[in-house]
C-alpha positions, -999 to +999 in steps of 0.1 A: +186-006-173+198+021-148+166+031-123+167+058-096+143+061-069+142+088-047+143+066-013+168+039-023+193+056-048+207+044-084+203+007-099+213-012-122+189-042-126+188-072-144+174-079-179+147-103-165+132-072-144+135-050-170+117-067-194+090-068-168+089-036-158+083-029-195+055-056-194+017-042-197+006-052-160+037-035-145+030-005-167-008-004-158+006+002-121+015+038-131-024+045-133-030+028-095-029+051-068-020+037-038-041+056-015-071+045-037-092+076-033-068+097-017-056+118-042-092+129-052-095+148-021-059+159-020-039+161-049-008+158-033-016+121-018-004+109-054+019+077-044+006+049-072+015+016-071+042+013-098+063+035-074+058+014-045+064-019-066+099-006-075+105+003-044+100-030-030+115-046-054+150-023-047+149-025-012+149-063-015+180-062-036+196-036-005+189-065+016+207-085-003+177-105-017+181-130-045+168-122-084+136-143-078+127-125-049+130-089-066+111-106-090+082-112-064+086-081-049+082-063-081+052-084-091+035-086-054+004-057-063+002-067-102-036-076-089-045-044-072-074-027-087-082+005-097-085+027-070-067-002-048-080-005-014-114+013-027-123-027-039-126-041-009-153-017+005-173-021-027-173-055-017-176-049+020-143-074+025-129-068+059-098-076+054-092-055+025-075-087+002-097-089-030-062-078-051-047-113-031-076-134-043-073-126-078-035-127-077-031-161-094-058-157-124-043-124-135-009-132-133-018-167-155-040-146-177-011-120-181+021-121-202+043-128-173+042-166-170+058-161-208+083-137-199+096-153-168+095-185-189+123-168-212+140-167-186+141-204-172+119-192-144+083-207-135+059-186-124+043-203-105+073-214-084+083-180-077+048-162-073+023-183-056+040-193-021+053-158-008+061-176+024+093-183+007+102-148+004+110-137+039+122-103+033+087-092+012+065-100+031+063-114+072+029-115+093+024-086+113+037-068+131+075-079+115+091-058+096+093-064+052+100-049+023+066-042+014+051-028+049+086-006+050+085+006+014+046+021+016+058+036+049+084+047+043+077+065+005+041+081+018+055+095+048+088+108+029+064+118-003+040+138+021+066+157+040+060+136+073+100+126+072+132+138+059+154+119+038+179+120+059+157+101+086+154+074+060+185+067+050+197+063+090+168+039+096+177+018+066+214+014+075+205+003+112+183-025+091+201-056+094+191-095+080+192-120+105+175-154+098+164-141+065+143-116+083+140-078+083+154-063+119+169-038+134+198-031+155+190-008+184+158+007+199+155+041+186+155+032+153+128+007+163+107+038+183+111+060+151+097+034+129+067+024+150+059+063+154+063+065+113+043+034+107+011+047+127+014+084+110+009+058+078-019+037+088-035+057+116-029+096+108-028+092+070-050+061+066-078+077+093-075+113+080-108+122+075-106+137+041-093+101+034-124+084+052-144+111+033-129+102+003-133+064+006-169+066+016-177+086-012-162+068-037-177+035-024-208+050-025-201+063-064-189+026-072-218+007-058-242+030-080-222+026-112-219-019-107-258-019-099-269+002-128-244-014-153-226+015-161-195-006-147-185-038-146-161-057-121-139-064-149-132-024-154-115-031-123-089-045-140-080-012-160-063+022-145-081+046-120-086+075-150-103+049-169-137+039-148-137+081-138-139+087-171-169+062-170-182+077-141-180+113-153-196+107-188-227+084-174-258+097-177-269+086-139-282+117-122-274+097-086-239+095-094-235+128-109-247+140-077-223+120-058-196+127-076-200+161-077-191+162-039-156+144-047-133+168-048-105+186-032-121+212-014-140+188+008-134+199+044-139+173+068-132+168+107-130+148+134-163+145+154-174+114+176-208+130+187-218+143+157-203+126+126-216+116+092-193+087+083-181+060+109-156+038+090-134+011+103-100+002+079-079-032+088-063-028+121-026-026+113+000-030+143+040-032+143+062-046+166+097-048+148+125-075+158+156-064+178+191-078+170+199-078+210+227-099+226+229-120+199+191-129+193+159-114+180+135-098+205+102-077+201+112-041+200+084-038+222+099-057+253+122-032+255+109-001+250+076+017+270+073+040+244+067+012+215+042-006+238+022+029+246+018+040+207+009-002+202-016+002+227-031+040+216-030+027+175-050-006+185-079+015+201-083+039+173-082+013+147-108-005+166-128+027+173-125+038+137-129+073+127-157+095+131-159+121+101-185+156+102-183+168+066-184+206+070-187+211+032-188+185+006 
């Protein structure tokens, strides 16, 4: 199976990941949009999940990763919900990982366990320690796969970077220790400033806060009056909207009636309608200097000023005036 991606290039993969790709739970990814309610407010925020899970899955095999670790990488969001992130303020989680707790029960309760199996590979050997899998995923704020895919494809799919900025940040990635670094400091200073046009321009936009708010809102109404249940998680995004949108429930007709993209929404500490906090997200990437790995941060004044300006806004959260809904 040949697959192109618009970040990484051509590929041709192995039968194992093909057959998986073809599986039902990978499929189901293509209905997941990664910005969870994003791309109700604007329809051009449309990155889903299946896109990043490829992409993960292809950079690891850049990197020179190993079969079983593509294999993880492809399978690491198989749990995500509908409407992703969107789950965890239903549930008021804090640290936005419901799609991490349910990991194990819907992989064994999928047909993956069966395909792997085919394939002399146990799934619960390759899927449910991720520590072993150093270039997907790393504590923050190291580089991996999965925290430079998502930044990576937004900001490229949104028309915050050029291609051509990609493709000379990836080749001044280089493995070291099994690890994800990088081999001089401006590549490290044009990361950092990509990550937090991710997870504090993009992530804090307020027609994304609006968005998420809303839609939380819409959510809690449909669980309380039965009209959904926590399984319909489980399914695509277009399936519990079209459970929304046909329900008789006047409150969430009302709601969801002000969903939409021609929201305007702005920035306003004093007078603001929504105050909403996401995960605070930092990045510090490793340095291959003088032969060992250092915090891109110990060398560069720049890295340490955007650290310092992205940790207060996270912590501040936005403040969103809806000037019409």
């Amino acid at each position: 199976m040949l697959l192109s991606d618009k970040l990484y290039g051509d590929f041709k993969i192995d039968k194992v990941l093909e057959e998986l790709i073809k599986s039902k739970p990978i499929q189901r990814l293509k209905g997941i949009h990664q910005g969870g309610a994003s791309y109700l407010v604007n329809t051009d925020w449309n990155v889903t999940r299946y896109e990043h899970s490829i992409g993960v899955m292809l950079l690891i095999r850049k990197l020179g990763g190993s079969i079983e670790e593509q294999i993880a990488g492809l399978l690491h969001d198989i749990s995500h919900t509908a409407f992703s992130h969107v789950v965890d303020f239903v549930l008021d989680k804090q640290h936005e990982n419901y799609h991490e707790a349910i990991f194990h029960s819907v992989i064994k309760d999928s047909e993956i366990p069966s395909i792997l199996e085919n394939y002399q590979y146990d799934y619960e050997e390759l899927l449910m320690d991720d520590t072993k899998w150093t270039i997907l995923e790393q504590p923050a704020p190291e580089l991996c796969a999965d925290r430079v895919d998502y930044t990576l494809r937004d900001m490229y799919t949104y028309n915050k970077i050029p291609l051509k900025a990609v493709h000379e940040f990836l080749e001044n990635v280089v493995m070291v220790e099994g690890k994800m670094c990088l081999q001089n400091i401006d590549s490290a200073e044009w990361f950092v400033e990509t990550y937090y046009k991710e997870v504090i321009d993009f992530f804090m936009h307020p027609l994304n806060i609006y968005g998420y708010d809303q839609l939380t809102k819409i959510l809690k109404v449909a669980i309380a009056s039965n009209i959904i249940k926590f399984s319909d998680f489980l399914g695509e995004d277009k399936e519990l909207i079209n459970k929304i949108i046909t329900s008789n429930n006047v409150e969430i007709q009302k709601l969801w009636s002000k969903l939409h993209s021609s929201v305007k929404a702005v920035v306003d500490e004093e007078d603001f309608d929504i105050h909403l906090k996401n995960k605070v997200r930092l990045i510090d990437p490793s340095i291959f200097f003088q032969n060992k790995l250092i915090s891109a941060s110990s060398l560069s004044e720049k890295i340490q000023e955007m650290n310092k300006k992205a940790f207060q806004k996270a912590k501040k959260g936005a403040y969103v005036k809806v000037i019409e809904a």
